[in-house]
MDAnalysis code that builds the backbone (N, CA, C; Angstrom):
import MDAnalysis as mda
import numpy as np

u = mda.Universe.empty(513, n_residues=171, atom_resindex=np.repeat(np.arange(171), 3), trajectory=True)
u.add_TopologyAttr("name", ["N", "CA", "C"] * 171)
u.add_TopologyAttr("resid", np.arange(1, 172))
u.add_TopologyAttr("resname", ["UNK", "UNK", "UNK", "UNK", "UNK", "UNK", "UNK", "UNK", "UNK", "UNK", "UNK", "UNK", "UNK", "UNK", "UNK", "UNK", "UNK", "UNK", "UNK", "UNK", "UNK", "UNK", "UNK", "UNK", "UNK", "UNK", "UNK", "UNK", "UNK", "UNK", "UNK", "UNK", "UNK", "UNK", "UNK", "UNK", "UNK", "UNK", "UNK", "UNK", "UNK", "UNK", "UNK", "UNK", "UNK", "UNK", "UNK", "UNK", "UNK", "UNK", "UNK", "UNK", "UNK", "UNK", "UNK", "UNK", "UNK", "UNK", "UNK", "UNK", "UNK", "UNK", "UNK", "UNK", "UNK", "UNK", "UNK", "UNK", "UNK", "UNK", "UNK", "UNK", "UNK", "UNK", "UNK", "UNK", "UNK", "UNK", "UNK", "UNK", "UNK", "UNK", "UNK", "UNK", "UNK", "UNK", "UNK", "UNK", "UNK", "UNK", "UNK", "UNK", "UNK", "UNK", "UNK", "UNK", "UNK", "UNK", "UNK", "UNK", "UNK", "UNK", "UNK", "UNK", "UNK", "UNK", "UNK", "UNK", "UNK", "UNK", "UNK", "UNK", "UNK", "UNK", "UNK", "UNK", "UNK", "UNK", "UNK", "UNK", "UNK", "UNK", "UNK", "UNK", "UNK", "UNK", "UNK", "UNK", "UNK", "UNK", "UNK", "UNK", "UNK", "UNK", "UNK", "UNK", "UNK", "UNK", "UNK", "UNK", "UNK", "UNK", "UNK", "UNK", "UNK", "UNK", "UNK", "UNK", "UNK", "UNK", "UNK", "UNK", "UNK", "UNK", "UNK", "UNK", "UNK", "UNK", "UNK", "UNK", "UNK", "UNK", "UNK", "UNK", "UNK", "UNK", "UNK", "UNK", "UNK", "UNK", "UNK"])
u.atoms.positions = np.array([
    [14.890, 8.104, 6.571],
    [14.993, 8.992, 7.705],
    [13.653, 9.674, 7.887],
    [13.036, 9.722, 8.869],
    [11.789, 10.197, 9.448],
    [11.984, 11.494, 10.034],
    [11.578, 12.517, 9.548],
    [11.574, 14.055, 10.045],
    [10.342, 14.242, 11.167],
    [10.214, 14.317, 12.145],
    [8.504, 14.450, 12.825],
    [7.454, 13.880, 12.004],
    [6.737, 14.781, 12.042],
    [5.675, 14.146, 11.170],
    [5.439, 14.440, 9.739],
    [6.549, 14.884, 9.490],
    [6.575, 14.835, 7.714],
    [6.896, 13.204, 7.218],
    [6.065, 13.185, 5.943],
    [5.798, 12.036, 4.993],
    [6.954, 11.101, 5.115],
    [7.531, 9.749, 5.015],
    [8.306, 9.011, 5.410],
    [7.876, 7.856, 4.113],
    [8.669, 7.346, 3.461],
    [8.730, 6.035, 2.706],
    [9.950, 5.320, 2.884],
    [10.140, 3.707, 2.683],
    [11.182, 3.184, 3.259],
    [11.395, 3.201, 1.594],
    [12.575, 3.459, 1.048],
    [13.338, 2.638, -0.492],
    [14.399, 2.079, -0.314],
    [14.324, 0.559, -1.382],
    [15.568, 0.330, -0.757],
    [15.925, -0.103, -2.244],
    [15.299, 0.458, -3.540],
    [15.573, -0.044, -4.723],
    [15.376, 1.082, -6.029],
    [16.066, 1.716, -6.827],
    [15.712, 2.520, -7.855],
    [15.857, 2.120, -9.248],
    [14.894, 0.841, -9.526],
    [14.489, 0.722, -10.744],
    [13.660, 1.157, -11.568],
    [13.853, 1.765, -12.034],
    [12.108, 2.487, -12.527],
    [11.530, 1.665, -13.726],
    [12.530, 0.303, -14.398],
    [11.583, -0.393, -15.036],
    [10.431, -1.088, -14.459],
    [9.892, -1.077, -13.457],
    [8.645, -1.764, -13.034],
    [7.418, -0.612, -12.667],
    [7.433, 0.613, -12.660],
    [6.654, 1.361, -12.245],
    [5.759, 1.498, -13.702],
    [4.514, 1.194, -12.944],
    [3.682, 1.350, -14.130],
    [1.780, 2.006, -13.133],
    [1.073, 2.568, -14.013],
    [0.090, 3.198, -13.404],
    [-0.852, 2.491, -12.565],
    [-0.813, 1.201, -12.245],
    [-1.572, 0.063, -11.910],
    [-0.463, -0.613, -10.964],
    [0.933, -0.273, -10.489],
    [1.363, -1.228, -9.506],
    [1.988, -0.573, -8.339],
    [1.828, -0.910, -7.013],
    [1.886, -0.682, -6.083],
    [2.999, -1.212, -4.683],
    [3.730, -0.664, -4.205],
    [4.854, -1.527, -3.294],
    [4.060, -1.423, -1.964],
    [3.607, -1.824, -1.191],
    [3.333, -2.127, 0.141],
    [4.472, -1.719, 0.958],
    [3.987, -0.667, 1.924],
    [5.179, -0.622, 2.436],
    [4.963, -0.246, 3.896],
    [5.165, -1.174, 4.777],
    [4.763, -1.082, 6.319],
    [5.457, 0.056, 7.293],
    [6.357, 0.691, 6.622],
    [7.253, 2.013, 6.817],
    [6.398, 3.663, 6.367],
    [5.946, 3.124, 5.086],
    [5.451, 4.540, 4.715],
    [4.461, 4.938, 5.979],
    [4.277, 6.601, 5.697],
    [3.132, 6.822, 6.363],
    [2.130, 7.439, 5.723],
    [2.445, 7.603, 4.139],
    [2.106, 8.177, 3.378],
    [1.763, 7.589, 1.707],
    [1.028, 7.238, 1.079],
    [0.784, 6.460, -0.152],
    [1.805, 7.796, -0.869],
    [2.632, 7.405, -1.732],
    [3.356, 8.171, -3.013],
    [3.171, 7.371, -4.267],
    [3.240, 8.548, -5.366],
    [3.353, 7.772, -6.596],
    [4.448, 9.390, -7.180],
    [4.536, 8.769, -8.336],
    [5.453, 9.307, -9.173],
    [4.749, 9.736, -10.717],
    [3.610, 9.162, -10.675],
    [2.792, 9.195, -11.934],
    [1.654, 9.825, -11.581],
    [0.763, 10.892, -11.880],
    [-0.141, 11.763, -11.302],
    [-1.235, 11.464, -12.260],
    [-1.090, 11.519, -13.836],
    [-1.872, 10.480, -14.758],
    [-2.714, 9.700, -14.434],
    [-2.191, 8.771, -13.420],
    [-3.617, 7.532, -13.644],
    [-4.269, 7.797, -11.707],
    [-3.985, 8.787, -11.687],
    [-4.940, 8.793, -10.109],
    [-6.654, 9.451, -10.722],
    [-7.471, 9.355, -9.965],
    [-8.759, 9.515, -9.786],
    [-9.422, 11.006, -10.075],
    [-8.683, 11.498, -9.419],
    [-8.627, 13.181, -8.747],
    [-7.415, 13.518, -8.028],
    [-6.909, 14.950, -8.809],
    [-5.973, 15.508, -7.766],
    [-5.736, 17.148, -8.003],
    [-5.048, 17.068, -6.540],
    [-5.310, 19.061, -6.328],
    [-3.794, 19.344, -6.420],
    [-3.632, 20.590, -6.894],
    [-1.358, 21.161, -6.469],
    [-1.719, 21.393, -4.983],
    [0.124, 20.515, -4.063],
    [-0.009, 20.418, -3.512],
    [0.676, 21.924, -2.830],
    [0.105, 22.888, -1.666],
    [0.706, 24.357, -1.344],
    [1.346, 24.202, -0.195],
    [2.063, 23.116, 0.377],
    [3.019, 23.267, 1.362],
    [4.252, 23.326, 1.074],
    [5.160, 23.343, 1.624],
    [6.604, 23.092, 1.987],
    [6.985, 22.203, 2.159],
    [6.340, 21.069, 2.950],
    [6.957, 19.478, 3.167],
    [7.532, 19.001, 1.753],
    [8.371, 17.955, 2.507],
    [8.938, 16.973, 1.786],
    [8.725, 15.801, 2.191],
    [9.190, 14.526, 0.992],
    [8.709, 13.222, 1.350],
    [10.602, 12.861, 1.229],
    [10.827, 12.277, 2.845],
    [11.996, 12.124, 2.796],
    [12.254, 10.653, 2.421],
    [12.859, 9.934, 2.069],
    [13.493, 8.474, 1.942],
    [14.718, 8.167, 2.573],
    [14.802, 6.982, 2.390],
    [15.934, 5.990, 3.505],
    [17.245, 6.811, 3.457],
    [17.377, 7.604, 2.441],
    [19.226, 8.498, 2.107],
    [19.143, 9.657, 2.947],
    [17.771, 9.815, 3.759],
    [17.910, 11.592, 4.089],
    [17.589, 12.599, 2.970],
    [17.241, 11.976, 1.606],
    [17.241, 13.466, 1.106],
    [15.716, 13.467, 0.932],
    [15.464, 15.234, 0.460],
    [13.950, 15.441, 0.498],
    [13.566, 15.707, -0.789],
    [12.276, 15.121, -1.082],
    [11.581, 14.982, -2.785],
    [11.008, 16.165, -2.685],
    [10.443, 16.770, -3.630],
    [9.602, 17.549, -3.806],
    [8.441, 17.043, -4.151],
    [6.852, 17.113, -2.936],
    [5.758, 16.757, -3.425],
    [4.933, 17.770, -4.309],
    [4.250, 17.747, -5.210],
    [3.849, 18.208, -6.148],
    [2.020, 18.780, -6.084],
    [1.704, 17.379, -5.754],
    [0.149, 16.960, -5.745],
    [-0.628, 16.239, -4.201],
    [-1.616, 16.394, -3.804],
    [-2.298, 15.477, -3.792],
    [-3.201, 15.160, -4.414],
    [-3.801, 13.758, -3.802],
    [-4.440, 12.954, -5.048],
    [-5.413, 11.480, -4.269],
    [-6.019, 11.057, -5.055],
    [-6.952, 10.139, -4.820],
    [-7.071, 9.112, -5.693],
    [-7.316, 7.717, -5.595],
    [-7.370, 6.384, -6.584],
    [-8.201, 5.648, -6.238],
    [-9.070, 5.250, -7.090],
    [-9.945, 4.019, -6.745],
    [-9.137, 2.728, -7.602],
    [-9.204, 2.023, -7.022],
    [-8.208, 0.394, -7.245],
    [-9.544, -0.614, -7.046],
    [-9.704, -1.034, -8.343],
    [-10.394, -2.363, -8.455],
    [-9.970, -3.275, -8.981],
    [-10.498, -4.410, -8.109],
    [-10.576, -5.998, -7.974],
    [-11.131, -6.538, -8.160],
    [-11.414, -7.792, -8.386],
    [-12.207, -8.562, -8.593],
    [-13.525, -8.562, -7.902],
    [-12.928, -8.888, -6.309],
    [-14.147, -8.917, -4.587],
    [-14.288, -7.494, -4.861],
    [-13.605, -7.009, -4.906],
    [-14.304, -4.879, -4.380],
    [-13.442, -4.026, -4.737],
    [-13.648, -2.991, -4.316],
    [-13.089, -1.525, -4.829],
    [-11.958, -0.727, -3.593],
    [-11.079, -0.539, -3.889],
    [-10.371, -0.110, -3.071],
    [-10.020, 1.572, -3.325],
    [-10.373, 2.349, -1.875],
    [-9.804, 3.631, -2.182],
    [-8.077, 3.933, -1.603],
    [-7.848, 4.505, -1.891],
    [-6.657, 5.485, -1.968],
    [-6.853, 6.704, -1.610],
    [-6.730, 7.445, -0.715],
    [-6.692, 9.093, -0.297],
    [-5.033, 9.469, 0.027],
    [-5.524, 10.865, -0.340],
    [-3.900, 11.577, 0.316],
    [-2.916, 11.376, -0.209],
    [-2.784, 10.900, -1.844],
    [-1.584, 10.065, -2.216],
    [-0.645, 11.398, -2.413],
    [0.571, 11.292, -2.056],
    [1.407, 12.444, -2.341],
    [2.137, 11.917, -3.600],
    [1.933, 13.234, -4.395],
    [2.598, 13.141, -5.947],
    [4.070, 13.466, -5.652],
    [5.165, 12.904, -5.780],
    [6.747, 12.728, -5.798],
    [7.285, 12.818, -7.166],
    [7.101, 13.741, -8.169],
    [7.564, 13.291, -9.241],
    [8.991, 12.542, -9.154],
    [9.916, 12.726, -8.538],
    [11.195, 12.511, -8.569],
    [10.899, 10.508, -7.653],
    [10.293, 10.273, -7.087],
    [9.761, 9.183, -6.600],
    [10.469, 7.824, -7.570],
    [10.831, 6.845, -7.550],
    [11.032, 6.087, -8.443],
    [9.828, 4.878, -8.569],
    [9.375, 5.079, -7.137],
    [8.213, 3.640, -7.707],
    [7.037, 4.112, -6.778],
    [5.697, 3.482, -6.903],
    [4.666, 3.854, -6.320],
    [4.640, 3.164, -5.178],
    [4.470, 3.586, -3.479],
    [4.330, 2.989, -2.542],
    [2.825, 3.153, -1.541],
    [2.402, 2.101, -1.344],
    [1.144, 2.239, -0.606],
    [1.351, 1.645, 1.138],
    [0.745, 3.009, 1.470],
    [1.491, 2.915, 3.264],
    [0.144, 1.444, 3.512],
    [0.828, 0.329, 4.263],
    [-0.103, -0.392, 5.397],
    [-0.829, -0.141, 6.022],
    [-0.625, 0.591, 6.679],
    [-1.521, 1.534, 7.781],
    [-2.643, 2.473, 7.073],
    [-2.324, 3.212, 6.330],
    [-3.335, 3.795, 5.686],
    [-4.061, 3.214, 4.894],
    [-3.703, 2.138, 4.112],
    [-4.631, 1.200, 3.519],
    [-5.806, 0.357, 4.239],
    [-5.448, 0.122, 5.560],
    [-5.936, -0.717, 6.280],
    [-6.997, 0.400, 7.038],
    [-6.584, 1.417, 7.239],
    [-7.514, 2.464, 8.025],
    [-9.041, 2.693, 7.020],
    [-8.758, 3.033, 5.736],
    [-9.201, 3.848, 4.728],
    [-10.193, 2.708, 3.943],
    [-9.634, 1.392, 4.187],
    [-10.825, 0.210, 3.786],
    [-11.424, -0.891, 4.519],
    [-10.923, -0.518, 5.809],
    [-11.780, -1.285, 6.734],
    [-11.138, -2.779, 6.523],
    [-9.569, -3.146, 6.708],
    [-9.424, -4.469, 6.219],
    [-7.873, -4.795, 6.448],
    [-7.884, -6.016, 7.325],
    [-6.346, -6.869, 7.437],
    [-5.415, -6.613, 6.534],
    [-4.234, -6.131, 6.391],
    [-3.378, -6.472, 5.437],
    [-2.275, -7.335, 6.296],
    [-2.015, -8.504, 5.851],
    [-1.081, -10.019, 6.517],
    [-0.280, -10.041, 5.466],
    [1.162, -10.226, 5.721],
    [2.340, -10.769, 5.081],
    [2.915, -12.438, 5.477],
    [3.060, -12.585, 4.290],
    [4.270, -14.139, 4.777],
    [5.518, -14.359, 3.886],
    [5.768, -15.343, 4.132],
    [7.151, -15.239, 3.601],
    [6.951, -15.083, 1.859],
    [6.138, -15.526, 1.295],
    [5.984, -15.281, -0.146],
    [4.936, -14.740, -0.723],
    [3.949, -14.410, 0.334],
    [2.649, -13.705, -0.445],
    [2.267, -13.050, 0.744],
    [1.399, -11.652, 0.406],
    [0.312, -11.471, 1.217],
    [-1.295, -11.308, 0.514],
    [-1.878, -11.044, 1.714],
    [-3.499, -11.084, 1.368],
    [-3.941, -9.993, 2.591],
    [-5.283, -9.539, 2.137],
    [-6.190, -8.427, 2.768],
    [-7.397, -9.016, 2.648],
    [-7.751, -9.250, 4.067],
    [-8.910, -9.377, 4.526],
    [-10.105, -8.680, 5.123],
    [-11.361, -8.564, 4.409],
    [-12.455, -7.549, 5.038],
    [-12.178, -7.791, 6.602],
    [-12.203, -7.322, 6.991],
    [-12.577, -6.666, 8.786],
    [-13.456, -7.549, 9.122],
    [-14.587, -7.066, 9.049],
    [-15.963, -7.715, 9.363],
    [-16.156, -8.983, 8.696],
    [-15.826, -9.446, 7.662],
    [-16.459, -10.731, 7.033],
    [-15.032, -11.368, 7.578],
    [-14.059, -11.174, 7.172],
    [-13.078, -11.618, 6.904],
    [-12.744, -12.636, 5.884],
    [-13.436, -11.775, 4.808],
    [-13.680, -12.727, 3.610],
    [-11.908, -11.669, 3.006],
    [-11.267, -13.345, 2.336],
    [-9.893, -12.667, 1.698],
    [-10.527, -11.820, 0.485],
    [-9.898, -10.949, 0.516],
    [-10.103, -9.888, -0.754],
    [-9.343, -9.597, -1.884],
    [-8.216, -10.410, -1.302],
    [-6.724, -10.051, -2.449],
    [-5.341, -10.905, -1.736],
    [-4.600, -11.956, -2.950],
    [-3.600, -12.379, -2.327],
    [-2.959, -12.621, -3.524],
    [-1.748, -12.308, -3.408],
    [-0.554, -12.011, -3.901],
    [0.598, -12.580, -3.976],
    [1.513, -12.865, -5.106],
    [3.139, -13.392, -4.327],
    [4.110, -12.487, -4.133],
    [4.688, -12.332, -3.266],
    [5.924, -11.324, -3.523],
    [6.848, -11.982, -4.482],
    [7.491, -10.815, -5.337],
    [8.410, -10.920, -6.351],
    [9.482, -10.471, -6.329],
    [10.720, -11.168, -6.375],
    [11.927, -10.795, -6.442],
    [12.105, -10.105, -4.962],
    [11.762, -10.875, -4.054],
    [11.540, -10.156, -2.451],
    [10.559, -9.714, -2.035],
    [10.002, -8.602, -2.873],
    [8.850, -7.685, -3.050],
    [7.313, -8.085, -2.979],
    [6.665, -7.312, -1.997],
    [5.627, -7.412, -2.183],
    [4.913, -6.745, -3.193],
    [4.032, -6.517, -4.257],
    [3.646, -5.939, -5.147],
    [1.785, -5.974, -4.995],
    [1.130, -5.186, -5.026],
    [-0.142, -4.836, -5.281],
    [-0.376, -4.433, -6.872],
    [-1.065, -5.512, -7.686],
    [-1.639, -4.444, -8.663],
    [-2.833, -4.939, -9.381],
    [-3.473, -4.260, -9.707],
    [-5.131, -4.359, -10.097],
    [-5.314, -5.727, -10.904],
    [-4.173, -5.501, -12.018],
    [-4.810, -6.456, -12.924],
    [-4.281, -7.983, -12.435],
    [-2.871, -8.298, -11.254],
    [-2.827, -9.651, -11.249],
    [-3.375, -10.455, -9.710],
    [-3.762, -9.453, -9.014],
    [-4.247, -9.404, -7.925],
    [-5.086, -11.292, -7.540],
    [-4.766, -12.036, -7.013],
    [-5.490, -13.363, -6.816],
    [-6.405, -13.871, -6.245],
    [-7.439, -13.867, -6.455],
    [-8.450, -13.776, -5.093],
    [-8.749, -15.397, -5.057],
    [-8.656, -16.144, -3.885],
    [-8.916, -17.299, -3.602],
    [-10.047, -16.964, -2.537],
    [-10.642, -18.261, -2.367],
    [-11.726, -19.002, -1.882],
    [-10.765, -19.295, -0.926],
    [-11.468, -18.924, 0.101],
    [-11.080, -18.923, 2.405],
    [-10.867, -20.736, 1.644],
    [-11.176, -21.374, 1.301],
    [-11.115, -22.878, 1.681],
    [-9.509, -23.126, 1.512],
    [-9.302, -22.659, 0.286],
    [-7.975, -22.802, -0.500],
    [-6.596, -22.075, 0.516],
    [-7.119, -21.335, 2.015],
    [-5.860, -20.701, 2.107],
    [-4.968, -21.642, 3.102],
    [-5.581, -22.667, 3.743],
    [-4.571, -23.078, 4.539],
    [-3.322, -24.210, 3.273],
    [-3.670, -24.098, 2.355],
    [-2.499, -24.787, 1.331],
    [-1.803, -23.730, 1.365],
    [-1.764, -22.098, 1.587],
    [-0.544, -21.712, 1.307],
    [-0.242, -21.526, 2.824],
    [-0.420, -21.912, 3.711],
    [0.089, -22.187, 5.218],
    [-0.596, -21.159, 5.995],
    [-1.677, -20.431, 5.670],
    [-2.277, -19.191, 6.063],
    [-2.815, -19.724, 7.660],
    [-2.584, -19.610, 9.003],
    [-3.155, -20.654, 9.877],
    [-3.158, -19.559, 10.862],
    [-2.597, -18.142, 11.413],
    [-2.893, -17.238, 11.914],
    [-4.576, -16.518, 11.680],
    [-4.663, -16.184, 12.554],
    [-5.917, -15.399, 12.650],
    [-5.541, -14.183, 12.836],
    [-5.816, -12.949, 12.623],
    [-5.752, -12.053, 13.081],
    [-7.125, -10.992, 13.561],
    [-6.681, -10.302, 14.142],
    [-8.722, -9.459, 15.036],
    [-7.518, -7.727, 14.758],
    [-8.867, -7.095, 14.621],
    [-8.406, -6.030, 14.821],
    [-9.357, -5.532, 15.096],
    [-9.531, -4.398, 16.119],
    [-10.219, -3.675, 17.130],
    [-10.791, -2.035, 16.235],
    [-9.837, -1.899, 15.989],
    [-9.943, -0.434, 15.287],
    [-8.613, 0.516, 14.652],
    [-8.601, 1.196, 13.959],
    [-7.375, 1.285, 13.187],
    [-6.260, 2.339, 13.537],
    [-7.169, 2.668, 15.122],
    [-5.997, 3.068, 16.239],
    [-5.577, 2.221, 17.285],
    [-6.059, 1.196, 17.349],
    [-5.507, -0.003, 18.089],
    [-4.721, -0.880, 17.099],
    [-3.706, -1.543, 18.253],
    [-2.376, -2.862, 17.752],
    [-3.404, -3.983, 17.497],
    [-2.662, -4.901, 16.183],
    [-3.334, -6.173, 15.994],
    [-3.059, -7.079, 16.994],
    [-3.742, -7.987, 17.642],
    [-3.620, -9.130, 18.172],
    [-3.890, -10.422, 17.509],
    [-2.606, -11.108, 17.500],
    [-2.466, -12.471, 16.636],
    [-3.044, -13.472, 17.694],
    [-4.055, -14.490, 17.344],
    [-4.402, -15.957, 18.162],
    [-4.483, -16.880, 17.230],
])
């Protein structure tokens, strides 16, 4: 449930055996990166508002922190800003949109993997399988292939993006 413009994550799962300081859910719903673990971020400040980070039930978390992460890869370094600390959170989610704003770079889904592509080069930077449904981001299994290798996994869309207040256009 989406309150105005307070923080929004989609959940649709509360396992907390997979949350670990290095893995990440993609989530084209959030509007907001959350984690639940404040430990392995970069830098972070207590957070002095009132908001809440609501989820799919309607109810409201208590955010704690913000916070900051640098995420490295193999190709490059990825930042993280604004992450709202949820202790009560069950898994770490990284909004689409803000990922894509904040590093200058495609994030594409398919039916079993996605990948993030620089902007400008459009060199792939990171590709992935989803697991058990799930898309998953995380540092250490992250796949980086060679542009030659992607039309074997059926990769045949192009995508352009203008700027990270403009809609993608697929050709």
């Amino acid at each position: 449930m989406h309150h105005g413009n307070q923080a929004s994550a989609n959940l649709s799962f509360n396992d907390a055996s997979t949350a670990n300081p290095v893995t990440w859910f993609p989530d084209t719903g959030a509007n907001q990166h959350v984690t639940p673990n404040i430990a392995s971020m970069t830098h972070a400040d207590p957070y002095l508002g009132n908001d809440q980070l609501y989820v799919s039930d309607g109810k409201g978390l208590i955010i704690s922190n913000t916070a900051h992460k640098i995420l490295h890869t193999p190709k490059r370094t990825f930042t993280l800003s604004n992450i709202l600390h949820v202790p009560k959170i069950k898994k770490r989610f990284l909004s689409v949109q803000q990922f894509r704003c904040e590093n200058c770079v495609f994030f594409l889904v398919s039916l079993n993997f996605f990948y993030v592509k620089d902007l400008i080069t459009k060199t792939v930077l990171l590709l992935d399988q989803s697991k058990n449904g799930l898309y998953i981001l995380t540092e250490s299994s992250a796949m980086c292939l060679p542009q030659a290798f992607l039309p074997m996994f059926g990769i045949v869309a192009s995508v352009i993006l203008v700027s990270c207040s403009e809609s993608l256009s697929i050709k």
